[in-house]
Backbone as CSV, one residue per row, in Angstrom:
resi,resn,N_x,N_y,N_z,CA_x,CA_y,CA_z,C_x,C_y,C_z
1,UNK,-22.868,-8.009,-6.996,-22.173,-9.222,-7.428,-23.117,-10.413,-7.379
2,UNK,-22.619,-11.559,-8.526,-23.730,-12.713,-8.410,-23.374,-13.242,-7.396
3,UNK,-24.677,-13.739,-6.863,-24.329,-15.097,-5.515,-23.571,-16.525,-5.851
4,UNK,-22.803,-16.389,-5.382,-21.835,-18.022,-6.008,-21.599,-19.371,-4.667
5,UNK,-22.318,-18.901,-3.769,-22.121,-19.632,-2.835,-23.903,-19.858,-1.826
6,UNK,-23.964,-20.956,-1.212,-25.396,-21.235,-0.555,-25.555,-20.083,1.007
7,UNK,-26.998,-19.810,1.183,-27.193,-18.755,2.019,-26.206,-18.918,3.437
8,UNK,-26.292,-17.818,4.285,-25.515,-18.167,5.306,-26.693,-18.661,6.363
9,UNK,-26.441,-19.698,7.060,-26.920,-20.637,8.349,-26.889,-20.237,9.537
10,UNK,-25.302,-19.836,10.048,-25.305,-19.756,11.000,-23.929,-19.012,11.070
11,UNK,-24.035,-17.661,11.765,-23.056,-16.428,11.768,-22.649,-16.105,13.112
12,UNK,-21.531,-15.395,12.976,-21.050,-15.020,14.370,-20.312,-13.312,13.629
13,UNK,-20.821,-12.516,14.438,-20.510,-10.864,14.085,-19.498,-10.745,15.468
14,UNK,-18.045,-10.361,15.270,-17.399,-9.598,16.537,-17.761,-8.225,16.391
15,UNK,-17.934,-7.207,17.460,-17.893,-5.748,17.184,-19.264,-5.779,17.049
16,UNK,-20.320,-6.384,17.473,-21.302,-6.041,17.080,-22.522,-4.698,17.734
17,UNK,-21.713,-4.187,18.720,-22.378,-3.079,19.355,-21.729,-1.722,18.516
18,UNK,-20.835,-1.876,17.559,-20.524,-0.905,16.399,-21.726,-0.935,15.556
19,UNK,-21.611,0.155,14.893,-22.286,0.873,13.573,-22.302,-0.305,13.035
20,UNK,-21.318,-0.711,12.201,-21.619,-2.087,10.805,-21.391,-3.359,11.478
21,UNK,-20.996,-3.431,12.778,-21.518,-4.924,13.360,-22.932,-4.633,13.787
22,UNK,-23.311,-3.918,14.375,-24.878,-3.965,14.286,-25.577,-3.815,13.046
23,UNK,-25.152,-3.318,12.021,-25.952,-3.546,10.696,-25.574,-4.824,10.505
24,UNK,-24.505,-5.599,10.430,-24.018,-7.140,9.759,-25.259,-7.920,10.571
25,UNK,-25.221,-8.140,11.811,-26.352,-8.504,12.862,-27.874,-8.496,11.923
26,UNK,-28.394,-6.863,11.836,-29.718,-7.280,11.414,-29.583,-7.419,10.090
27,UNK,-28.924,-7.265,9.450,-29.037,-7.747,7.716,-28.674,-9.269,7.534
28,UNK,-28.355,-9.592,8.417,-27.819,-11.286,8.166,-29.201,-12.191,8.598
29,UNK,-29.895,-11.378,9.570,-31.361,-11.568,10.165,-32.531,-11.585,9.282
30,UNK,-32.582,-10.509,8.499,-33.234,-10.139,7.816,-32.564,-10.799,6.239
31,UNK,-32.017,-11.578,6.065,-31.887,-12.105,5.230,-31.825,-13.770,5.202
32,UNK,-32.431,-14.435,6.107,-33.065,-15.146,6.860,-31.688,-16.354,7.465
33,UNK,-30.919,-15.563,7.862,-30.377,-16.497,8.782,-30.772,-17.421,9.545
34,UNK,-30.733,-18.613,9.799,-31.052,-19.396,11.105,-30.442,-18.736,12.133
35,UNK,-29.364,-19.008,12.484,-28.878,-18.769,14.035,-27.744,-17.216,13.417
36,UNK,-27.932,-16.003,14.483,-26.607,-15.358,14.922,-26.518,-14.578,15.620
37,UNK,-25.186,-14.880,16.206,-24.871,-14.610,17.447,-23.911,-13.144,17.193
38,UNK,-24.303,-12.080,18.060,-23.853,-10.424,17.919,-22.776,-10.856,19.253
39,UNK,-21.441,-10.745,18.407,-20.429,-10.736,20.224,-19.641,-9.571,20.061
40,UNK,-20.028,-9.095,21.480,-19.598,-7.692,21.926,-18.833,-7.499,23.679
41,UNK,-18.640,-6.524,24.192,-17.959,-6.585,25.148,-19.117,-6.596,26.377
42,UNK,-19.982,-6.026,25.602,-21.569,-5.730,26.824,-22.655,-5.816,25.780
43,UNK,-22.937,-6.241,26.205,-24.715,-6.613,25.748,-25.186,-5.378,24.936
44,UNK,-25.402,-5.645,23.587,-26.022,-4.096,22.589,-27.658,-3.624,22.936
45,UNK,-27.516,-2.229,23.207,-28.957,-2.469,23.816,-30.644,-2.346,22.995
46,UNK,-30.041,-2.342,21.558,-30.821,-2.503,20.242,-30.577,-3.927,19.719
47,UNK,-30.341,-4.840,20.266,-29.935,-6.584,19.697,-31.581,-6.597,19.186
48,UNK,-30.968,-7.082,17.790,-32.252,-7.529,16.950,-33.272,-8.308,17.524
49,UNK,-34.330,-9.024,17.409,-35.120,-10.225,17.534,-34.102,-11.229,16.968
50,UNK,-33.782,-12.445,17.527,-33.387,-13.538,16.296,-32.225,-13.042,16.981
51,UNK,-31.238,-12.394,17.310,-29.997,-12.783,17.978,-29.260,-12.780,18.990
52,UNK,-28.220,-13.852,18.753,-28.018,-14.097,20.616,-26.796,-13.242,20.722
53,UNK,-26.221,-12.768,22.253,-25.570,-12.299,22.346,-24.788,-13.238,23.108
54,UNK,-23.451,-12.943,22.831,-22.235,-13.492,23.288,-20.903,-12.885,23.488
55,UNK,-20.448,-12.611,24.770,-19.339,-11.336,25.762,-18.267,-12.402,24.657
56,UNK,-17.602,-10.960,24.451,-16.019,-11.820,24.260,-15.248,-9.987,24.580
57,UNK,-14.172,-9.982,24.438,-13.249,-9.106,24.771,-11.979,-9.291,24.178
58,UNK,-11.606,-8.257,23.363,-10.204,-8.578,22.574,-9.012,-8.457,23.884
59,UNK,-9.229,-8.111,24.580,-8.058,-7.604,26.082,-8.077,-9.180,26.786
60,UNK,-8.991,-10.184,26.441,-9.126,-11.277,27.165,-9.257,-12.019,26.338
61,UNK,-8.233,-13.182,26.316,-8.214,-14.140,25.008,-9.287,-15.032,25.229
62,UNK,-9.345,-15.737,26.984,-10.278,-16.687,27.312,-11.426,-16.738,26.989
63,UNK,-12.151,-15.131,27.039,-13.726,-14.897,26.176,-13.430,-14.990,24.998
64,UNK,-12.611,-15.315,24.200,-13.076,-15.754,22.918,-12.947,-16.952,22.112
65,UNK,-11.880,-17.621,23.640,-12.444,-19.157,23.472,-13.699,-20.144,24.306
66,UNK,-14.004,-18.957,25.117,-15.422,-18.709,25.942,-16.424,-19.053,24.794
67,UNK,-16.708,-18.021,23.737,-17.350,-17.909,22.509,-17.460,-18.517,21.346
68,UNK,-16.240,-19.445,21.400,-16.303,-20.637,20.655,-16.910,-21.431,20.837
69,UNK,-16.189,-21.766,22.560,-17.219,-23.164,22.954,-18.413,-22.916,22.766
70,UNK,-19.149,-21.491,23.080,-20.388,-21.168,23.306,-21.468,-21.418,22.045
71,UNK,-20.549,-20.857,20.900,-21.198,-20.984,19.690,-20.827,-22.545,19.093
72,UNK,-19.894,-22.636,19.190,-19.720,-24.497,18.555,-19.616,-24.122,17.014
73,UNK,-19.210,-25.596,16.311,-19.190,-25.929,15.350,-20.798,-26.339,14.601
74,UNK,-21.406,-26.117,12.979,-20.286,-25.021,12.348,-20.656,-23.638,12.639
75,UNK,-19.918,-22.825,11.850,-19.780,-21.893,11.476,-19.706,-21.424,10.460
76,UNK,-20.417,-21.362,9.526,-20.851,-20.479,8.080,-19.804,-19.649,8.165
77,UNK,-20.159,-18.393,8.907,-19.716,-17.167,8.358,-19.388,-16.827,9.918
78,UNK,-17.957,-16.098,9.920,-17.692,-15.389,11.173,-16.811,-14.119,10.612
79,UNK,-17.575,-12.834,10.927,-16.474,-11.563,10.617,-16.557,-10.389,11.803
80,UNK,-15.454,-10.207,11.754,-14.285,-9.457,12.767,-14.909,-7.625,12.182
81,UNK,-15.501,-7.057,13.037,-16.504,-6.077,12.357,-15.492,-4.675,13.505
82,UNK,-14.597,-5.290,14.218,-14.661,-4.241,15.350,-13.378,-3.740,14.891
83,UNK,-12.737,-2.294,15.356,-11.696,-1.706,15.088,-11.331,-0.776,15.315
84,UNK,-10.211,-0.116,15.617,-10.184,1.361,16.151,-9.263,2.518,15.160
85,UNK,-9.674,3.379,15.290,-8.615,4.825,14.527,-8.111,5.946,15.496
86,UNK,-8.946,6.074,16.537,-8.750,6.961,17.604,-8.703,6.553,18.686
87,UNK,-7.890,6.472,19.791,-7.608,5.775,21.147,-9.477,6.683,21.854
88,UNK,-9.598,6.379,22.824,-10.534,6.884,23.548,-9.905,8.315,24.270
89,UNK,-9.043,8.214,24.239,-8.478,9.431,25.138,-8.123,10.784,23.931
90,UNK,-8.303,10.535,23.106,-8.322,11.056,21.538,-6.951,11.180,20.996
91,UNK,-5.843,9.772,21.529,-5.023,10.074,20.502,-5.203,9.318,19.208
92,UNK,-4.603,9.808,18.089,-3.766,9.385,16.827,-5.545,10.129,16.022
93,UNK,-5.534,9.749,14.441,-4.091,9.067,14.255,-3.256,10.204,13.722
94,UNK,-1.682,9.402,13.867,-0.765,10.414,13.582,-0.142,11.138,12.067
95,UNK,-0.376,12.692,12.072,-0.140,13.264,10.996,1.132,13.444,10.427
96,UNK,2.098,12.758,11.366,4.103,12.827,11.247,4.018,11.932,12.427
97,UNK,5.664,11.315,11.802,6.396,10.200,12.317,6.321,10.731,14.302
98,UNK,6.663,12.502,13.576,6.674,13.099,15.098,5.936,12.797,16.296
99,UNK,4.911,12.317,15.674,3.728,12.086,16.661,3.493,10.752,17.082
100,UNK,4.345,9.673,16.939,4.430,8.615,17.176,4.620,8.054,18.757
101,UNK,3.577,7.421,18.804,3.891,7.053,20.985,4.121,5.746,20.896
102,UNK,5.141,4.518,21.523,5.162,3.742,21.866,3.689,2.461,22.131
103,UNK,3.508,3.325,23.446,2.113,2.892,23.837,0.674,3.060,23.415
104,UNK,0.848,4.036,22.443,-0.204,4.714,21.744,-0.340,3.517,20.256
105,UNK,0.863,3.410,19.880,0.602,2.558,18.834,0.518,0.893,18.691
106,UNK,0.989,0.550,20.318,1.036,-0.829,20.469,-0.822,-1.113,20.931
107,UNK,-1.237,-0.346,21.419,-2.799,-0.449,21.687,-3.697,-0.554,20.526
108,UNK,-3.178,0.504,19.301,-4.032,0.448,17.846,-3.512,-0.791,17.691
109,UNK,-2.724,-1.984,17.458,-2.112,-2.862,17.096,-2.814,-4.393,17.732
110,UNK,-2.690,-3.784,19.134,-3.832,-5.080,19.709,-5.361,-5.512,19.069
111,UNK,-5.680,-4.469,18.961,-7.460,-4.315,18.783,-7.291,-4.481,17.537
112,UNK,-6.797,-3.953,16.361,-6.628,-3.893,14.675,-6.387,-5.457,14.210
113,UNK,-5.212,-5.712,14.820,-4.651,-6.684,14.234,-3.951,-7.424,14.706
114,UNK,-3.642,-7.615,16.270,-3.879,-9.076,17.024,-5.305,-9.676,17.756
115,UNK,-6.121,-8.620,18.130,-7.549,-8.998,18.102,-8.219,-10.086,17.225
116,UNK,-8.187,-9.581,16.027,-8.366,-10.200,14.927,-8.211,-11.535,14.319
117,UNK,-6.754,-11.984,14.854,-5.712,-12.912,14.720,-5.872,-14.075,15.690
118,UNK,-6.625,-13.149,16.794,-7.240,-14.399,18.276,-8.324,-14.690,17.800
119,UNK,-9.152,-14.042,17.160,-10.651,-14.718,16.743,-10.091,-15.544,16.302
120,UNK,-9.398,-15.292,14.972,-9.083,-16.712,13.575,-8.597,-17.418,14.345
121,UNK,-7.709,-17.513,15.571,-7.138,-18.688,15.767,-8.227,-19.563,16.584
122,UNK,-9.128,-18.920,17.220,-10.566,-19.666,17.772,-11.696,-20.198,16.758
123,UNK,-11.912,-19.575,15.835,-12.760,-19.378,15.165,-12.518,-20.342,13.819
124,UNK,-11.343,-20.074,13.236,-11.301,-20.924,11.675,-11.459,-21.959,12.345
125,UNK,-11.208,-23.345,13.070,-11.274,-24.494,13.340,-12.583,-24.971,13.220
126,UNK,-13.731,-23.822,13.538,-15.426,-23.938,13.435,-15.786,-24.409,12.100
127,UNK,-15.211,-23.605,11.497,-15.651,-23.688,9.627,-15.618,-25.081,9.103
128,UNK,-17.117,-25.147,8.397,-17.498,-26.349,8.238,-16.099,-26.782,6.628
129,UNK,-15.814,-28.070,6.866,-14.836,-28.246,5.709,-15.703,-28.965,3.748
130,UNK,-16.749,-29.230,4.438,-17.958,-30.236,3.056,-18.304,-28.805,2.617
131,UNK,-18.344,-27.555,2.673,-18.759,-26.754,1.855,-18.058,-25.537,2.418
132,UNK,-18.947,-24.247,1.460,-18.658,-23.091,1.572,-18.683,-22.528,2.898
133,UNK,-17.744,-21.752,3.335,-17.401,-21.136,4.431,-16.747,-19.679,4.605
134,UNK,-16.636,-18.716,5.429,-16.383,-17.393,5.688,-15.774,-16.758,6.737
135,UNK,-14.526,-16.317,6.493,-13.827,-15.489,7.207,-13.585,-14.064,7.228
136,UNK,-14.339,-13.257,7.397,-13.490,-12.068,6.996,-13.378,-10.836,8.229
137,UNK,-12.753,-9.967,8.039,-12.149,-9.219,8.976,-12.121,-7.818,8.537
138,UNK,-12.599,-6.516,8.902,-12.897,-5.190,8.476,-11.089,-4.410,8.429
139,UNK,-10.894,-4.634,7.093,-9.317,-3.551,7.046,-9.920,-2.306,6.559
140,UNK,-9.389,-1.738,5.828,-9.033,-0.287,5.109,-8.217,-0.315,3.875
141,UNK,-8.694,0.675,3.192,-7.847,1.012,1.969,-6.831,1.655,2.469
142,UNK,-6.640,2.566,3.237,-5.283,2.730,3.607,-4.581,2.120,3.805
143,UNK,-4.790,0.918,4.353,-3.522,-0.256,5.020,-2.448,-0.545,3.662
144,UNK,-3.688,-0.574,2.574,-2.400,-0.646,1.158,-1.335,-0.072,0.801
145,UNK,-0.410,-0.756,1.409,1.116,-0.158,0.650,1.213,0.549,-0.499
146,UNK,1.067,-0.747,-1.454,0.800,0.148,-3.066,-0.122,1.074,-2.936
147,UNK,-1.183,1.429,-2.889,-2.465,2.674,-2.852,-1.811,3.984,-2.091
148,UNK,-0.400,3.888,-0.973,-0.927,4.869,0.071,0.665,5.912,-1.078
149,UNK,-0.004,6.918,-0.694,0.569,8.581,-1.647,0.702,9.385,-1.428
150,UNK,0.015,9.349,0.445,-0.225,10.476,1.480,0.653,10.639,3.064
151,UNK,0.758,9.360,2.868,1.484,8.615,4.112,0.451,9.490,5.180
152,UNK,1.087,9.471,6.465,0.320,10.055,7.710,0.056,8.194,8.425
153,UNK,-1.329,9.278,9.435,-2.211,7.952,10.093,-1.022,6.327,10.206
154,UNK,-0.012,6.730,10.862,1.417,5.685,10.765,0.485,4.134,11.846
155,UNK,-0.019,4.346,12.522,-0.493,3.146,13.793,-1.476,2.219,12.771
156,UNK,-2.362,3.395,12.395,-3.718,2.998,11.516,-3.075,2.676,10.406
157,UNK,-2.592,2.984,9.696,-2.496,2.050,7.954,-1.550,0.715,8.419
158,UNK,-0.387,1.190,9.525,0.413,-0.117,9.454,-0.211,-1.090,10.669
159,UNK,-0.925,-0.895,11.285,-2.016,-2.149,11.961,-2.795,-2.976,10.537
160,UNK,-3.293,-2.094,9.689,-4.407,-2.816,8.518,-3.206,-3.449,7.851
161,UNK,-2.594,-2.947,7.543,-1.619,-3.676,6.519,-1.026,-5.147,7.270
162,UNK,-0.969,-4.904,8.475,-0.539,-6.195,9.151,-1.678,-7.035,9.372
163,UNK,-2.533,-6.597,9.122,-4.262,-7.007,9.284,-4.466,-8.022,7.867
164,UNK,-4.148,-7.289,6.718,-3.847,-7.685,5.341,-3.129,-9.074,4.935
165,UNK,-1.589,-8.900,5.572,-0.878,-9.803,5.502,-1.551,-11.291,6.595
166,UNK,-2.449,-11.126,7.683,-2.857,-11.936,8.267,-3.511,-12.740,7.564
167,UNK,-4.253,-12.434,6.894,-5.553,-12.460,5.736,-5.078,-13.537,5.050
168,UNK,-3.969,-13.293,4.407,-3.219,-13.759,3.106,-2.800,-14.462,4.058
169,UNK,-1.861,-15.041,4.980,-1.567,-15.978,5.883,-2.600,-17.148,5.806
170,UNK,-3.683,-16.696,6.785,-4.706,-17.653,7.269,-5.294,-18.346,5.951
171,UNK,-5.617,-17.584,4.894,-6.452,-18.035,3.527,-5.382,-19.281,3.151
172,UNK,-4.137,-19.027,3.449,-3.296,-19.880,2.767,-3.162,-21.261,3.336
173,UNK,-3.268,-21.325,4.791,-3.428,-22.407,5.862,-4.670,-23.039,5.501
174,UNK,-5.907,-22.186,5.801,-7.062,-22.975,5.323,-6.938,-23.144,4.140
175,UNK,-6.731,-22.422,3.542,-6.728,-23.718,2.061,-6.592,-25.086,1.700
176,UNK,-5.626,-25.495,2.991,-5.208,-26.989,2.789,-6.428,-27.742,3.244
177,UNK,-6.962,-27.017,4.063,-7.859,-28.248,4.918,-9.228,-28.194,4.438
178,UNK,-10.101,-26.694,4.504,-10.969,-26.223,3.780,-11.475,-25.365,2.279
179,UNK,-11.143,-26.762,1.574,-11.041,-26.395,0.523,-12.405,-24.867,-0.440
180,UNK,-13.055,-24.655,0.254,-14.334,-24.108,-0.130,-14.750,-22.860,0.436
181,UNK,-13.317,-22.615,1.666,-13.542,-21.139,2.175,-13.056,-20.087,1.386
182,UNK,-13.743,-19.381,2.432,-13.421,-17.884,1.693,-12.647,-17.005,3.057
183,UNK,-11.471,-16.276,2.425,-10.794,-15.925,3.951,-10.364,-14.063,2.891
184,UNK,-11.270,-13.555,3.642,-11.088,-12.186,3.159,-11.248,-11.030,3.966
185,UNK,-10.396,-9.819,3.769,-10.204,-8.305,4.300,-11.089,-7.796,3.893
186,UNK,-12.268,-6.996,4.506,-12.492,-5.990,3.283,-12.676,-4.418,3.933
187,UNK,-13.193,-3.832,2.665,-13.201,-2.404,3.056,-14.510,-1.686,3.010
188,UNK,-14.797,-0.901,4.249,-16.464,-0.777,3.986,-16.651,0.972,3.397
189,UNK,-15.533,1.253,3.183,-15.821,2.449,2.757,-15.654,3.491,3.784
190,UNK,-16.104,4.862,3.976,-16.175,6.210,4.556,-17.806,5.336,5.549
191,UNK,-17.915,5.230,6.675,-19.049,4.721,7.131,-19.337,5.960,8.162
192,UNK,-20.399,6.064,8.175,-21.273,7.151,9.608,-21.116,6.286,10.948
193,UNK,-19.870,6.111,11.392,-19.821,5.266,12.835,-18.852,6.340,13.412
194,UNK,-18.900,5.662,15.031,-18.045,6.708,15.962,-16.661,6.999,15.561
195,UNK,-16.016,5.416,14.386,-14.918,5.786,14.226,-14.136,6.564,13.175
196,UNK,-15.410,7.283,12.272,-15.086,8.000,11.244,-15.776,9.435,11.704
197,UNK,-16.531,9.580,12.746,-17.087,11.291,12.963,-16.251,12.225,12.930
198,UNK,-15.016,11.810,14.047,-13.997,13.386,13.583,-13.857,13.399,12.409
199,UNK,-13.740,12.784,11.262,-13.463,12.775,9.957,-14.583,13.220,8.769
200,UNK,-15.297,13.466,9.053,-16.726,13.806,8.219,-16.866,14.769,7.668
201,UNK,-16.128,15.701,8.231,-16.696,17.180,8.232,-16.339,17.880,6.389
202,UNK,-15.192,17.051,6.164,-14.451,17.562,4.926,-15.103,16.759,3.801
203,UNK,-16.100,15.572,4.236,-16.233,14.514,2.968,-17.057,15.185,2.374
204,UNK,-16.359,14.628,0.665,-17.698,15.186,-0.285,-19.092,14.386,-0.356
205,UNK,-19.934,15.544,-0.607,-21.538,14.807,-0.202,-21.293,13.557,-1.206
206,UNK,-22.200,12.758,-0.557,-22.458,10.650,-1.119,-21.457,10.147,-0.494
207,UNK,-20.350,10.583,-0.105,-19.017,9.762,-0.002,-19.124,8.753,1.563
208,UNK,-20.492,9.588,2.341,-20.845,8.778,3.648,-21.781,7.987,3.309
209,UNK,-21.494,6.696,4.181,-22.409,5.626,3.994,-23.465,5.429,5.878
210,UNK,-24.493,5.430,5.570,-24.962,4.958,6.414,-24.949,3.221,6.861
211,UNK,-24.682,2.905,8.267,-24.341,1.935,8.533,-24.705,0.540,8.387
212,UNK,-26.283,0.749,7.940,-26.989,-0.416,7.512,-26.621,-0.583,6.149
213,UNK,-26.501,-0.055,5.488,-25.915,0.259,4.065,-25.036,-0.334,3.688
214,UNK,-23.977,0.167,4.795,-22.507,-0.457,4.556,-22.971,-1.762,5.004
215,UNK,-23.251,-2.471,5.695,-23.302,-3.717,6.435,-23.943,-4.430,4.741
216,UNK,-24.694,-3.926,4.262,-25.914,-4.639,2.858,-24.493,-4.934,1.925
217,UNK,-23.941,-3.583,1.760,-23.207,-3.929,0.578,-21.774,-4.890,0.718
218,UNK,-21.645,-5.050,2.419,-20.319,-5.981,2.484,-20.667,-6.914,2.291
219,UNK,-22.020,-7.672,2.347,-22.515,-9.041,2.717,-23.096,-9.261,1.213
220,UNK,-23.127,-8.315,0.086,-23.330,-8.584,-0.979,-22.088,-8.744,-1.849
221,UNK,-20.618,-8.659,-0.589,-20.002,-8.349,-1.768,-19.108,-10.074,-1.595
222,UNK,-19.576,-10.274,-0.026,-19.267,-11.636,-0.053,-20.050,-12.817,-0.450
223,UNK,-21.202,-12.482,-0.351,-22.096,-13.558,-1.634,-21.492,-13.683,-3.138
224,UNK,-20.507,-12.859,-3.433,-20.048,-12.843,-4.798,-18.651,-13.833,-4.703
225,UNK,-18.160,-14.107,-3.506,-16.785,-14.511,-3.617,-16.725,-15.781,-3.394
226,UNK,-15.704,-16.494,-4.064,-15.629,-17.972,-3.886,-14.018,-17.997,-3.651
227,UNK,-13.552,-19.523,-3.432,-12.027,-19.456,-2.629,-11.117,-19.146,-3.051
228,UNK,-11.388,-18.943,-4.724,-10.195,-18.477,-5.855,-10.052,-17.147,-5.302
229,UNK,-11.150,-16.399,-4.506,-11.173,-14.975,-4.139,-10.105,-15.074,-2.442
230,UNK,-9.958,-16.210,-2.102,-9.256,-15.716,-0.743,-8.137,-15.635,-0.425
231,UNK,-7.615,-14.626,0.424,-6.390,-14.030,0.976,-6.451,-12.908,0.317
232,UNK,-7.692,-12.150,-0.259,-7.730,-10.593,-0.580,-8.238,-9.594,-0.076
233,UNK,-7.953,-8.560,-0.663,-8.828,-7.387,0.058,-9.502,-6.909,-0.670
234,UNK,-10.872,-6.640,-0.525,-11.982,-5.733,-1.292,-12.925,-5.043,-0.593
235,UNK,-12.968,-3.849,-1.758,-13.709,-2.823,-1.248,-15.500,-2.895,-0.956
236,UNK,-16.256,-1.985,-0.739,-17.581,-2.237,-0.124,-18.184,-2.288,-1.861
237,UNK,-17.722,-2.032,-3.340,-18.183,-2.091,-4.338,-18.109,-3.519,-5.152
238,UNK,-17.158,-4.357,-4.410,-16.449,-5.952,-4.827,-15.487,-5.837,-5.073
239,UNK,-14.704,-4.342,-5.429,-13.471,-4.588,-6.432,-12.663,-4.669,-5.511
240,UNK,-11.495,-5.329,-6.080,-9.892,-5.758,-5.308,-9.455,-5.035,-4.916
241,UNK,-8.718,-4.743,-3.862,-7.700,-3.437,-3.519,-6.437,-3.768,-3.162
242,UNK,-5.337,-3.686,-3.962,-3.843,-4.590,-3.856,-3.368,-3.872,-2.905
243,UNK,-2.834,-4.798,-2.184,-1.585,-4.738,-0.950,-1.064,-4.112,-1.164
């Protein structure tokens, strides 16, 4: 996609001890960022040259107004890179309603898509309002209502989809104030991270992306977008993916 907006300055990656928050990290580096800051729960132990690290914790709201203060105003670009499909203890996601846990699905829900929702509420206030600016947050094509044909994965599509509708929320708020942002979902595709390995085994060859990869093509796909583009979701190719 063409570039329609001026380079990014100064970034803030959540999730950045993941697969595509550590690619967002060095590709934002390597594409000569001034300042950015990788915030994770513990210190990544591959942190690029050129970036700072900064603790935040989705389980603790205070670190991520810890991370505000820390990083300050502005803020170019801040995206929400972190997310889960499989609890650590290896549940979900679920293949029938049958398999549905209370507690199992209120945990995918925190991290997906109230996690998410605590950055923006720390975070959009940073965004500079005299120009172009960036919000975005890692959903899924599954979360799409219209798209889904398969149903299953009940925690995981309906966390993104509530992830979605956040999107479209916040884009709509900033709009009033920052006229020049960009407030977008997107989708990085089938990625080679911890949270797609059980899932690999069946993909057809190309369909995996290596993680630096994915990180190149999200950050190319937001150099293409301007504010007429926000409150959407798009995939790791640019194209739209309806709710």
């Amino acid at each position: 996609m063409e570039r329609v907006g001026q380079a990014i300055d100064r970034a803030i990656i959540f999730g950045a001890s993941g697969g595509i928050g550590a690619g967002l990290v060095a590709e934002l580096i390597a594409r000569g960022a001034d300042t950015v800051f990788a915030a994770s729960r513990t210190r990544p132990e591959n942190l690029p040259d050129g970036a700072q690290w900064v603790r935040f914790d989705l389980d603790e709201e205070d670190t991520i107004a810890a991370a505000a203060d820390t990083v300050g105003a502005p803020v170019d670009c801040a995206i929400v890179a972190s997310g889960l499909l499989t609890l650590p203890d290896g549940t979900g996601p679920e293949r029938s309603y049958k398999q549905i846990d209370a507690e199992a699905m209120a945990r995918v829900f925190h991290l997906n898509t109230i996690g998410p929702a605590l950055v923006a509420k720390h975070f959009l206030p940073l965004l500079p309002r005299d120009r172009r600016s960036i919000f975005a947050a890692l959903s899924a094509r599954v979360g799409s209502i219209s798209d889904n044909r398969i149903g299953g994965w009940h925690s995981y599509r309906a966390s993104k989809a509530a992830l979605n509708m956040l999107i479209r929320n916040f884009s709509i708020e900033l709009g009033r104030t920052h006229k020049h942002a960009v407030c977008v979902a997107l989708h990085p595709g089938t990625v080679d991270t911890v949270l797609s390995e059980p899932f690999q085994a069946n993909l057809p060859e190309g369909q995996l992306t290596a993680s630096g990869q994915a990180a190149c093509n999200l950050l190319d796909v937001l150099d293409g977008l301007g504010p007429e583009d926000s409150g959407q979701l798009f995939d790791w190719a640019g194209k739209r993916v309806e709710f």
